[in-house]
N, C-alpha and C positions, 0 to 999 in steps of 0.2 A: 568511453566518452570521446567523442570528436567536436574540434571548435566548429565545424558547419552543423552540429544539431545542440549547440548551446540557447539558451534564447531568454529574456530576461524576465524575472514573474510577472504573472498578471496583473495590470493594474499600475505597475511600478515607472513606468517610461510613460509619459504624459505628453502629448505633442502640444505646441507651444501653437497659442493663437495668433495668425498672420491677417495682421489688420490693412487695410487701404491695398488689396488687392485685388478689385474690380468689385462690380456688383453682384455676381454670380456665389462671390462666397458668404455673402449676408454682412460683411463687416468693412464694406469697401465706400467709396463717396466722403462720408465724415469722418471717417473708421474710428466710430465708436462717440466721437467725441459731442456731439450734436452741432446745430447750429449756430453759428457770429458765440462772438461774444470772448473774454478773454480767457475762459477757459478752454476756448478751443482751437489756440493758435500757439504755435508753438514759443519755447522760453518761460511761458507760463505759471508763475511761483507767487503764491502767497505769501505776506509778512506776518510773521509768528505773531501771534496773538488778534489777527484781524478776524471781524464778526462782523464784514459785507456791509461795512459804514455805520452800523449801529456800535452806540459806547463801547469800548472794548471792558474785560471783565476786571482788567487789573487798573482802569482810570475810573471805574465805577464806585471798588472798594475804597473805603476811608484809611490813609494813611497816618499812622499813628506810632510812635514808641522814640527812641532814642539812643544810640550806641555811643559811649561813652570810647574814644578812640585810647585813651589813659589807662584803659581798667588793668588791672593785672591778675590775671587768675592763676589763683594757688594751689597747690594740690592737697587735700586734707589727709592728715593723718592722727589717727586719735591715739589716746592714753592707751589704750586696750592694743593699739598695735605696736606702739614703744614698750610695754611691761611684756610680750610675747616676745620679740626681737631682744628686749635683754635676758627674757630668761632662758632662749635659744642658744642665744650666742655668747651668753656670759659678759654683759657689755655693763660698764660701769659710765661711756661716753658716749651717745649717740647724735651724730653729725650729720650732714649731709652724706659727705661719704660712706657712712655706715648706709643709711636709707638707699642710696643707690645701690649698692654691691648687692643689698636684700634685697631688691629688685621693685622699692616703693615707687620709686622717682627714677625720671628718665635724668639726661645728664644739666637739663636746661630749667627746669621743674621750680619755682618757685615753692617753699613749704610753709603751711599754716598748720600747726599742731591744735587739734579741736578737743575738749574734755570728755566726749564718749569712753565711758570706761574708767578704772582705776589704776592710779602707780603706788606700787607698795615697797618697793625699793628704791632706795635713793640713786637718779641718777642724774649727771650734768646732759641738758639737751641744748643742742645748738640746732636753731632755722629760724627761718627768713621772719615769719610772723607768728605769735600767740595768741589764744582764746585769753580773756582773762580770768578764767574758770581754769580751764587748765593748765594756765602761770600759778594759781593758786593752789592746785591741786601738786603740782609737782614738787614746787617746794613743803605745801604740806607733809610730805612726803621724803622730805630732809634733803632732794635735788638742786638743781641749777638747773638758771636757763641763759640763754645764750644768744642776742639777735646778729643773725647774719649779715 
């Protein structure tokens, strides 16, 4: 093999269309672009969402709902995930700290403990907010609770 008889597959090397280069090549005079008008002068850009002076689709839909800029969103974790982390880890206390290291909650994580599930051992829970189902459920259960 010599580099004077390499050559590239067929098909693969595509020659690039050369516009506004006379008449003779078919794509010369307006090259391509047709006659007047602002699409065919150059700088040429549309505004995101324009539909050629008819309503656009995002002033047509009805605006509706409300974001509460206050809210705080909690991360849930239920009874069933607190009774599985104490009987893992042999935890008579679970905190925040605990929930993080197990890899519940990130470091920033507001926590709401939800009643999905059973506690059958008594344990002290500390976080941020509770269900009242499962405030009740844990001390049923001869625990504590704890708000952060």
């Amino acid at each position: 093999m010599e580099l004077n008889t390499i050559h590239p597959a067929v098909g693969s090397n595509k020659k690039k269309r050369r516009i506004g280069r006379g008449p003779g090549s078919g794509k010369g005079g307006t090259s391509t672009r047709g006659h007047k008008g602002a699409k065919s002068r150059s700088g040429y850009k549309t505004k995101i969402g324009f539909e050629g002076g008819q309503m656009p689709l995002q002033r047509r839909l009805p605006k509706f709902g409300f974001k509460n800029i206050n809210r705080v969103e909690y991360k849930a974790i239920n009874l069933s995930d607190l009774e599985t982390l104490a009987a893992a880890r042999n935890l008579e206390k679970i905190g925040l700290a605990e929930l993080r290291a197990a890899g519940f909650i990130s470091s920033a994580q507001p926590v709401k403990i939800l009643a999905k599930g059973a506690v059958t051992r008594a344990i002290a829970v500390e976080a941020n907010a509770f269900s009242q189902a499962a405030q009740k459920a844990i001390e049923a259960a001869g625990g504590s609770i704890a708000k952060v």
